[in-house]
C-alpha positions as MATLAB code, in Angstrom:
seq = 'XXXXXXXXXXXXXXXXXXXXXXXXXXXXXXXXXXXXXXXXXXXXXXXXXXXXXXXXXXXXXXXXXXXXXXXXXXXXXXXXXXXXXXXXXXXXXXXXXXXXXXXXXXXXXXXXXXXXXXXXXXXXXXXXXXXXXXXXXXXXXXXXX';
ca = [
       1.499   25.379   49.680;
       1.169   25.544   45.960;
       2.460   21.684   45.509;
      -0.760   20.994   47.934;
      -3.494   23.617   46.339;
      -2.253   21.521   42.893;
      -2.603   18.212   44.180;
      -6.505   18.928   46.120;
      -7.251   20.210   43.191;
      -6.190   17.543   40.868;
      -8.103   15.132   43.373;
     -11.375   17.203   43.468;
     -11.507   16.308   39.617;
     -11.410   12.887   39.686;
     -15.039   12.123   39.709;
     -15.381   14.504   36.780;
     -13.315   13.152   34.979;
     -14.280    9.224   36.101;
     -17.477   10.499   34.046;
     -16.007   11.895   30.830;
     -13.846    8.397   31.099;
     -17.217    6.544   30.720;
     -18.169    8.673   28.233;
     -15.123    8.244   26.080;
     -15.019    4.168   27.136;
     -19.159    4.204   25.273;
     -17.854    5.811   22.096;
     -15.014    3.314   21.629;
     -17.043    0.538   22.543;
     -19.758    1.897   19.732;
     -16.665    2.550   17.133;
     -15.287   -0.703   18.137;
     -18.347   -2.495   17.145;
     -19.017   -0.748   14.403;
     -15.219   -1.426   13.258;
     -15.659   -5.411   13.537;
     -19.274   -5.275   11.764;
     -16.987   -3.708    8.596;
     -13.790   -4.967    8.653;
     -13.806   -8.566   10.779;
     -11.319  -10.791    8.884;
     -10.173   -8.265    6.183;
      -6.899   -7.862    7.566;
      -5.343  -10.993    7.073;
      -2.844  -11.680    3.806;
      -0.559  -13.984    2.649;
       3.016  -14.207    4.083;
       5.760  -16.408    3.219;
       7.892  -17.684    5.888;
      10.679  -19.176    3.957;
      11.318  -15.497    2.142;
       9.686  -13.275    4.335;
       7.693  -12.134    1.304;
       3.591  -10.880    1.855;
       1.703  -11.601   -1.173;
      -1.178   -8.646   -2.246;
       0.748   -6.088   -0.259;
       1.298   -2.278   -1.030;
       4.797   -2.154   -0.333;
       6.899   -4.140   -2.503;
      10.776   -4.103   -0.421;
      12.706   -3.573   -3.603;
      11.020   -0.592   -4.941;
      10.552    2.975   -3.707;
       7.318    3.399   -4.586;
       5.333    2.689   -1.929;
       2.156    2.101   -3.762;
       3.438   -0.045   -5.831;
       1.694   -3.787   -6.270;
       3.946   -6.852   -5.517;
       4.881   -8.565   -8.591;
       3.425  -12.012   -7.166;
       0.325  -10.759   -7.067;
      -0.539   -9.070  -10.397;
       1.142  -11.718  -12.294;
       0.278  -15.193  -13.205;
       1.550  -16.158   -9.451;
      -0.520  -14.247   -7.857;
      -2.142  -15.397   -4.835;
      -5.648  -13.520   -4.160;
      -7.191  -16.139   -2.030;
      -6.911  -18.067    1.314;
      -6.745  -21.188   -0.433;
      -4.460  -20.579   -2.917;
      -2.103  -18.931   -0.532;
      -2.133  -22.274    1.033;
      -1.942  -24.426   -1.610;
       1.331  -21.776   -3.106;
       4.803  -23.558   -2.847;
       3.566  -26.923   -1.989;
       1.404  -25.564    0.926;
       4.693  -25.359    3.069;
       6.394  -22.078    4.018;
       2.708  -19.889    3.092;
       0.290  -18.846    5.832;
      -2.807  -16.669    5.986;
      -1.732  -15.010    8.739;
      -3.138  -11.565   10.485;
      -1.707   -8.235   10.745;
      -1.109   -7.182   14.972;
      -3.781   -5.356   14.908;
      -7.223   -5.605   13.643;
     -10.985   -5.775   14.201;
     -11.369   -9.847   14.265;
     -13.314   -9.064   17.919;
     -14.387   -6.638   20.245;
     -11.174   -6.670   22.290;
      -8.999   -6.529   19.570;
     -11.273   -3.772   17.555;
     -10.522   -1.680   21.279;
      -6.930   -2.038   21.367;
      -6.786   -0.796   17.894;
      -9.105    2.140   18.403;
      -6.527    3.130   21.411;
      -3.481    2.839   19.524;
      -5.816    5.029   16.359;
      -6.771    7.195   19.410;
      -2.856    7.801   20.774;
      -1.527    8.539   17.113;
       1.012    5.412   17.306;
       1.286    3.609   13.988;
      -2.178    4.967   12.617;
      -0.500    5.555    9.222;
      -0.277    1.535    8.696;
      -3.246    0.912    9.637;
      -4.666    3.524    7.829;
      -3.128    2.575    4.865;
      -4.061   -1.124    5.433;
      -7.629   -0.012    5.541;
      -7.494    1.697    2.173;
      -5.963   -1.894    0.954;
      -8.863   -4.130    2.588;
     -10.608   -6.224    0.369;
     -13.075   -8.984    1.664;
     -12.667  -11.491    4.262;
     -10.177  -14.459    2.503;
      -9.326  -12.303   -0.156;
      -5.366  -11.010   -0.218;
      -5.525   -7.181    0.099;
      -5.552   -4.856   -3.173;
      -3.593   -1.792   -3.570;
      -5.736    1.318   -2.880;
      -9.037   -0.661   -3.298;
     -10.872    1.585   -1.504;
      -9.505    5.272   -1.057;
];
């Protein structure tokens, strides 16, 4: 009897919580379109394929300091742009490629919300945030804290 008192209870709340489900659904939808208004394209940076390499990011592999700038990019290498990142090395093994998450459209700006919302990898993107620049530029360490 207590299994089924559980259960018809748990089933008496569904429309309840169908409602507060809406609710929630509006405010991400709002957040999500607020999040792709600010930050549509500023995700993307400049990876290397041939050494695995991303140019303009905040963690350099070889160092422990996490906030430490990659040597490509404060140097006379450096690659701050779209087109020079595919014009570097012969325009061969670079790409302007984007992070798997982001804010590039409203599905995508959702997805990322969710995975903000469920505490799953929020530190990276929270941390790529802080690095954003603007849309085609590689990102800058802790350009906007």
């Amino acid at each position: 009897p207590g299994l089924r008192v559980a259960v018809n209870s748990l089933l008496k709340s569904l429309p309840a919580m169908a409602n507060v489900s809406l609710v929630v659904l509006f405010w991400l939808v709002v957040y999500s379109l607020l999040g792709v208004q600010l930050f549509k394209g500023c995700f993307f940076r400049c990876y290397d394929y041939s050494t695995q390499f991303v140019y303009g990011s905040s963690i350099f592999p070889l160092s422990n300091n996490i906030f430490s700038p990659t040597p490509r990019f404060s140097g006379p290498e450096a690659v701050p742009s779209i087109v020079e990142c595919v014009a570097a090395n012969g325009g061969g093994t670079t790409a302007w490629s984007n992070r798997p998450f982001g804010f590039d459209n409203i599905f995508r700006a959702l997805l990322t919300l969710f995975e903000m919302l469920t505490t799953t990898g929020w530190l990276e993107m929270l941390q790529s945030m802080v690095d954003t620049s603007y849309p085609g530029l590689s990102p800058f360490v802790n350009r906007s804290p």
